[in-house]
C-alpha positions in Angstrom: 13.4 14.8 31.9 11.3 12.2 32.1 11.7 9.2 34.6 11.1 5.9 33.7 10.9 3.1 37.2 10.4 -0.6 36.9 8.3 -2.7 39.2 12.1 -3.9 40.2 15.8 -2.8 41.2 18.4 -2.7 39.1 20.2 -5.6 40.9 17.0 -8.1 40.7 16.4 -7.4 37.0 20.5 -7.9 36.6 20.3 -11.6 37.8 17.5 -12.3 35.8 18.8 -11.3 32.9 22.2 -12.7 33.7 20.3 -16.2 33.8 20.0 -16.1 30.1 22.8 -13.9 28.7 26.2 -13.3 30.6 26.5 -9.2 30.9 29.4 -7.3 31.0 27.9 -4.2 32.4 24.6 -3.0 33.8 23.4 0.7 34.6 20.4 2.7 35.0 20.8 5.9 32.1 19.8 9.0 32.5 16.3 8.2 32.3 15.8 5.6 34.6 15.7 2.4 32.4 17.5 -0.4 33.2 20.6 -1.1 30.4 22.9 -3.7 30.0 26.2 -4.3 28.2 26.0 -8.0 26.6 29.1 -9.5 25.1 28.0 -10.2 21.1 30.1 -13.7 21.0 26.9 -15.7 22.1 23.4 -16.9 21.4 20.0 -15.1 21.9 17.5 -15.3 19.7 15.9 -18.4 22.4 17.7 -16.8 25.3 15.8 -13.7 24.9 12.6 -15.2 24.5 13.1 -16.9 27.4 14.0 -13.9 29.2 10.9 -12.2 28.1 8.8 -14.8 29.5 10.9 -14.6 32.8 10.3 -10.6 32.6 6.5 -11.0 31.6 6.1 -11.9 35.4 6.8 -8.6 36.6 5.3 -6.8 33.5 8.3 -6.2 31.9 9.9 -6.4 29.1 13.3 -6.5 26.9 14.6 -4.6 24.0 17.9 -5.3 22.4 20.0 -3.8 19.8 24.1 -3.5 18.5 25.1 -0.4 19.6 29.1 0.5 19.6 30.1 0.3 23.0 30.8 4.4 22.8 27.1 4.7 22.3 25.9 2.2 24.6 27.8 4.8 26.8 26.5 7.7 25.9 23.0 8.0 28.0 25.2 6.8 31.1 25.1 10.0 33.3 28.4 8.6 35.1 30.5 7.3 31.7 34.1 8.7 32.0 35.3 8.1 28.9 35.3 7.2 25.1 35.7 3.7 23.8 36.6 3.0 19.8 32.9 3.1 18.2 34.3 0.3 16.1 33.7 -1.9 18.8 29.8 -3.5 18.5 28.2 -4.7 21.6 24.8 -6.1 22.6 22.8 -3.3 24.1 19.5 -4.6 26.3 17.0 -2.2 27.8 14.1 -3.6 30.2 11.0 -1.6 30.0 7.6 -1.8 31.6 4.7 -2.8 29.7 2.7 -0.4 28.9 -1.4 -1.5 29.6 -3.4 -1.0 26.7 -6.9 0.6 27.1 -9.3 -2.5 26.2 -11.2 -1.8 23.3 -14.4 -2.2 22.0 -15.9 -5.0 19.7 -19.1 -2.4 18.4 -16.6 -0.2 16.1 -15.6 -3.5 14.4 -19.2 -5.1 14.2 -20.3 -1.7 12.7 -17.4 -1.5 9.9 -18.4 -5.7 9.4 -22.0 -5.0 8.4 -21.2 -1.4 6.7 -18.7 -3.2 4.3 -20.9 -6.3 3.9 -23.3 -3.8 2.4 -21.2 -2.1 0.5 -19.2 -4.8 -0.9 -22.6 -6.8 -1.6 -23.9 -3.9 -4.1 -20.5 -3.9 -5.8 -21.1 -7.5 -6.5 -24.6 -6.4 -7.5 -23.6 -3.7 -9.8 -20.9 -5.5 -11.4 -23.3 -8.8 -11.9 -26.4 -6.8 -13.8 -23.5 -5.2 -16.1 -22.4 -8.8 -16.8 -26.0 -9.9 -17.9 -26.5 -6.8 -19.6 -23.3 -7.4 -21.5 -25.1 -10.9 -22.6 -27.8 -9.6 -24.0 -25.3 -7.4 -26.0 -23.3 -10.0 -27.4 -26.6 -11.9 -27.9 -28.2 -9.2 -30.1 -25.4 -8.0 -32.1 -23.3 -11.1 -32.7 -25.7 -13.9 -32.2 -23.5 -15.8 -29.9 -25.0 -18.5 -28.3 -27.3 -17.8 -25.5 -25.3 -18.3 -22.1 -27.8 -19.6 -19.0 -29.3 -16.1 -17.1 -27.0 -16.1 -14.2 -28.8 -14.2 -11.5 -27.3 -10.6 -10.0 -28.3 -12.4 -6.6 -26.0 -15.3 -6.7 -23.2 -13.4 -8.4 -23.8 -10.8 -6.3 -23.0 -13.2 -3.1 -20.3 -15.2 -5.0 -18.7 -11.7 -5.5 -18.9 -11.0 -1.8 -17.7 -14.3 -0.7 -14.5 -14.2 -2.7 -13.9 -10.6 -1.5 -14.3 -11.4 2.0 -12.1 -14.5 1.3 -9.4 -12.3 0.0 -9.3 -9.7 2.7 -11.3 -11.1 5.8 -9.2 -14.1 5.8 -5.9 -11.8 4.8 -6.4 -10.3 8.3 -7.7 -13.4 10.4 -4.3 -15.0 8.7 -2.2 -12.2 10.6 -4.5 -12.2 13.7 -4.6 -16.1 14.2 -0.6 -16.1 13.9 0.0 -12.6 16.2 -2.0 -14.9 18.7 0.3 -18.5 17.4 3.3 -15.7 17.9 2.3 -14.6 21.2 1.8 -10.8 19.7 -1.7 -9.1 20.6 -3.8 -7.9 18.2 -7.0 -6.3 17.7 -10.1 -8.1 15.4 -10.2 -6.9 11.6 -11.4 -3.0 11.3 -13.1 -3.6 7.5 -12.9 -0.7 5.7 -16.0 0.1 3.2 -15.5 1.7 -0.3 -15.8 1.9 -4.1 -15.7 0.6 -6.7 -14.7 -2.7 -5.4 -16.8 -2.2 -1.8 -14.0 -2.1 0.0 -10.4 -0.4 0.5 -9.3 -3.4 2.7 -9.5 -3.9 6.6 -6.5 -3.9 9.1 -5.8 -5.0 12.4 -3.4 -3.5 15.1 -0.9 -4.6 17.0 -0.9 -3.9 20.4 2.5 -5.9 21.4 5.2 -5.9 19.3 7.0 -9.0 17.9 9.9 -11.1 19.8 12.2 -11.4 17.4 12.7 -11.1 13.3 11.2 -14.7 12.3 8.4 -13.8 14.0 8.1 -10.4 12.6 8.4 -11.7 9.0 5.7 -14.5 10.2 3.0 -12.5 10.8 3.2 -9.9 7.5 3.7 -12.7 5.3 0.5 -15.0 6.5 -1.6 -12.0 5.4 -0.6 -11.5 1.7 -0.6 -15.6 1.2 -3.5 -15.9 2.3 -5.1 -14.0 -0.2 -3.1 -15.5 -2.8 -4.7 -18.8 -2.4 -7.8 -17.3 -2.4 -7.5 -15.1 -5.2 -5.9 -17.7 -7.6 -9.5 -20.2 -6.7 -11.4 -16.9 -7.7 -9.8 -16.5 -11.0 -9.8 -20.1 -12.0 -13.6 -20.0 -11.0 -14.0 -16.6 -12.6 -12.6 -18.2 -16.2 -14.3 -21.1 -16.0 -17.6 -19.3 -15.6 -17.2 -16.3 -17.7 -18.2 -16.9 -21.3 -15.6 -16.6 -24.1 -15.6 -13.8 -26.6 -13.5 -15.4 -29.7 -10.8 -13.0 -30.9 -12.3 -12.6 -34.1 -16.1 -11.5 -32.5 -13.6 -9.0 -30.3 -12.4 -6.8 -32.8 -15.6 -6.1 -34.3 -17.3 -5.8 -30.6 -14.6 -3.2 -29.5 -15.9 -0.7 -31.9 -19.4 -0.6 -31.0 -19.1 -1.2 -27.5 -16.8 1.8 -27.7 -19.6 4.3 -29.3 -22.3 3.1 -27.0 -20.6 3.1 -23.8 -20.5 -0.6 -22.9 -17.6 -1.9 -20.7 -17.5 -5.7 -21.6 -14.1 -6.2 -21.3 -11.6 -4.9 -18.0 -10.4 -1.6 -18.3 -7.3 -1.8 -17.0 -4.2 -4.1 -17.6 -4.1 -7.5 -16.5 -1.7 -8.7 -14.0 0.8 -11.3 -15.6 -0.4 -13.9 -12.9 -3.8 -13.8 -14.7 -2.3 -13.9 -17.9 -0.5 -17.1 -16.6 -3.8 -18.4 -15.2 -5.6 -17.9 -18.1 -2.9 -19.7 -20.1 -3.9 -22.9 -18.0 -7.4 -23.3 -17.7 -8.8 -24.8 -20.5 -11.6 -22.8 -22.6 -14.3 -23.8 -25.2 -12.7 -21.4 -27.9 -10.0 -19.2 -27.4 -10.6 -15.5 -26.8 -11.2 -13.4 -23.7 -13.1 -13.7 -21.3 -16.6 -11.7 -20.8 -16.1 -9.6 -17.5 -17.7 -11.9 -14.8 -18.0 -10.4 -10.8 -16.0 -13.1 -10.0 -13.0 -11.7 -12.1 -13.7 -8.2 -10.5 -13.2 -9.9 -7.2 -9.8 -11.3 -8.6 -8.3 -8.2 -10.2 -8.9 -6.7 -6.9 -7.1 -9.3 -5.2 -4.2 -9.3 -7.1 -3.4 -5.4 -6.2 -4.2 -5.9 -2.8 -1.5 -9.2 -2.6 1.3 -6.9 -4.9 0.2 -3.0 -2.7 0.9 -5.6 0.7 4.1 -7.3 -0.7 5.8 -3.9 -1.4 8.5 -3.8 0.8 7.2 -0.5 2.3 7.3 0.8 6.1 4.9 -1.3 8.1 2.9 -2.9 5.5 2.9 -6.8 5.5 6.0 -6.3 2.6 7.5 -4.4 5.2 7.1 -6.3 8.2 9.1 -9.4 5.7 11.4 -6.9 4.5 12.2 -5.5 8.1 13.0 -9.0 9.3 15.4 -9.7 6.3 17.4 -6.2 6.2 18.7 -3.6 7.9 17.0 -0.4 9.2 18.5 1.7 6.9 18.3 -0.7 3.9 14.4 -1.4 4.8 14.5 2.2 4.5 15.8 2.6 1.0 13.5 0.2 0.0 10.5 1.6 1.0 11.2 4.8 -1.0 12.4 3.0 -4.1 9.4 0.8 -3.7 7.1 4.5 -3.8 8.9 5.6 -6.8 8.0 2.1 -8.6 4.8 2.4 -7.5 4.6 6.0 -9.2 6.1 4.7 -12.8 2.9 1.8 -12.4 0.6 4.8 -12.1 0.1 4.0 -8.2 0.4 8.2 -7.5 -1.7 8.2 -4.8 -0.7 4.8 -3.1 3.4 6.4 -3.7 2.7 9.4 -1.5 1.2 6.7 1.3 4.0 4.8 0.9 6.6 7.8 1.1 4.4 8.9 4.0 4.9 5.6 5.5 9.0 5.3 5.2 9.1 8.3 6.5 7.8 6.5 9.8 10.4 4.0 9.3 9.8 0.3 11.1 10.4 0.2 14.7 11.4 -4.1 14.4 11.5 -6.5 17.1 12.2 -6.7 20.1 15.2 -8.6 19.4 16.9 -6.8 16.6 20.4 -8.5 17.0 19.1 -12.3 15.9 18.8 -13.1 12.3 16.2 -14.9 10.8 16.4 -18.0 8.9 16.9 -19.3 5.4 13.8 -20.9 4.8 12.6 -16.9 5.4 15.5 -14.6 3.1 14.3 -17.0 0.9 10.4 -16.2 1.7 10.8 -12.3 1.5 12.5 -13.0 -2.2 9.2 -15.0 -3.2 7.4 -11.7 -1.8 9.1 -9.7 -4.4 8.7 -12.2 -7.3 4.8 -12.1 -6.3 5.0 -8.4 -6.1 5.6 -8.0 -9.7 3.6 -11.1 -10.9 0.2 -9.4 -9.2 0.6 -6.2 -9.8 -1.5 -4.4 -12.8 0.8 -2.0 -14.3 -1.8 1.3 -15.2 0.6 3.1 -17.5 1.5 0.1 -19.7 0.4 -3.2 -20.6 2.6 -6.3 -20.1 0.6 -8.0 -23.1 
């Protein structure tokens, strides 16, 4: 069985943790890690980051959980008896630090430029199939000539508001892992198609202290790109040119026999649709399909597929800070069977994959998190279903 030693005895690390929390009952189990029995009658979410800071010095660190006091027990090699497993205790383990292999900056230089290239031909693609759709509207309906825009500029207003949506997504998380005191690694960027892109992620090499600043650090990500997205879209209708309702029903039939996307393929997200409903127009219709509303669509998945509240994605990081293990757990699959119904079958089996994993949580697992936050990881559902693009029905 394997042994794990601290850099200190048990009787050192017992009056250092006794400075912060008083303990009932300290023991090494029966694989060598330092446990202690902690009354539940007193406070600890700043006690225990005080004691990590204490145990930091001797690279160490704390985990603590409610355990019944049978179970607390249980790995105790020398327990001689059973206590009622209604009774709940605090249950804090002290662990070394574990030294993580430093890693190198080329892999995420190299997935920078890759996805800079990438996402700068999307923007490309998508920007000569707006002028090309122009020229359609121009020859067929006569609208009025609207200024060449050139597949240049779009192209780099296209990459600008992607890398706004997800390069600042991550740096959100990364800037407030390092605010939190968690380490992380720089954004991996993650090329692809259509949109250039499938995302980019960073890692966290230390876990979080405690639930407030679990539920901090997923939910910087997601509003980020919120913010972001909504400037994208008001730019994107502002920009785009106007195809009157009247002009559209006409259009769709031709467009449809010769193959000419002018307007989105897919269902629009009902943020858009209350966007669109703000912004004032020229004449009211819909919008011509600008790069720049490419760039929001995208956007808008990417904040709903992060606010699900699924395993460790950023609506799961919120969501474990807010419930339980187990309910976290339900949530995550009912969140992969919603995702299914929206026509998400690939992202569903992810996320099923990924509640299977679970969420390991904080450090401190016994200290609830605020108010201000339950009522934070509700506005991350209510966002959820706002951005989302439903593919198997239309909400309008």
């Amino acid at each position: 069985m394997r042994k794990i030693f601290t850099a200190l005895p048990l009787d050192e690390i017992w009056s250092i943790v006794a400075t912060e929390f008083t303990v009932s009952d300290g023991f090494l189990d029966d694989e060598g890690v330092p446990t202690f029995i902690i009354p539940p009658d007193q406070e600890t979410k700043e006690p225990f980051k005080r004691l990590l800071d204490k145990l930091k010095l001797y690279n160490l660190l704390a985990v603590m959980r409610y355990a019944s006091l049978d179970a607390a027990y249980t790995s105790h090699m020398s327990y001689p008896g059973r206590h009622p497993e209604t009774e709940k205790v605090i249950m804090l383990k002290v662990l070394p630090i574990e030294r993580k292999r430093r890693r190198s900056t080329a892999i995420n230089v190299a997935l920078l430029v890759a996805t800079t290239i990438t996402v700068f031909l999307a923007g490309y693609t998508y920007a000569n199939d707006f002028n090309n759709n122009l020229l359609f509207l121009l020859f067929f309906f006569g609208l009025p000539p609207t200024s060449y825009q050139s597949p240049i500029t779009n192209a780099i207003y296209y990459t600008f508001a992607i890398y706004g949506i997800i390069g600042l997504h991550e740096m959100a998380h990364y800037i407030t892992s390092k605010i939190r005191g968690v380490k992380a690694t720089l954004p991996y960027f993650i090329p692809g198609w259509p949109f250039g892109t499938f995302g980019a992620l960073i890692m966290q090499e230390t876990p979080a202290s405690n639930r407030d600043e679990l539920f901090d650090i997923g939910f910087s990500g997601p509003m980020t790109s919120l913010i972001i997205t909504v400037i994208a879209t008001i730019a994107g209708i502002m920009i785009a040119p106007v195809i009157p309702w009247p002009t559209l029903y006409e259009m769709e039939e031709i467009s449809r026999q010769m193959g000419v996307q002018l307007l989105s393929p897919w269902p629009t997200p009902i943020l858009y649709e209350l966007i669109r409903g703000i912004v004032p127009k020229p004449v009211y219709g819909v919008e011509l399909l600008h790069p720049l509303l490419w760039a929001s669509w995208a956007g808008m998945l990417i904040v709903a597929l992060n606010l699900f509240p699924i395993g460790q994605l950023d609506g799961g990081h919120c969501a474990r800070a807010v419930l339980s293990m187990r309910t976290h757990y339900l949530a995550s699959i009912i969140s992969a069977v919603i995702m299914a119904l929206l026509g998400y079958f690939p992202m569903a089996f992810l996320a099923l994959l990924l509640s299977m994993r679970g969420h390991p949580g904080p450090l401190d697992d016994v200290s609830k998190t605020t108010f201000s936050r339950k009522i934070g990881f509700i506005l991350c559902l209510v966002l959820a279903i706002l951005c989302i693009p439903p593919l198997t029905f239309s909400f309008f």
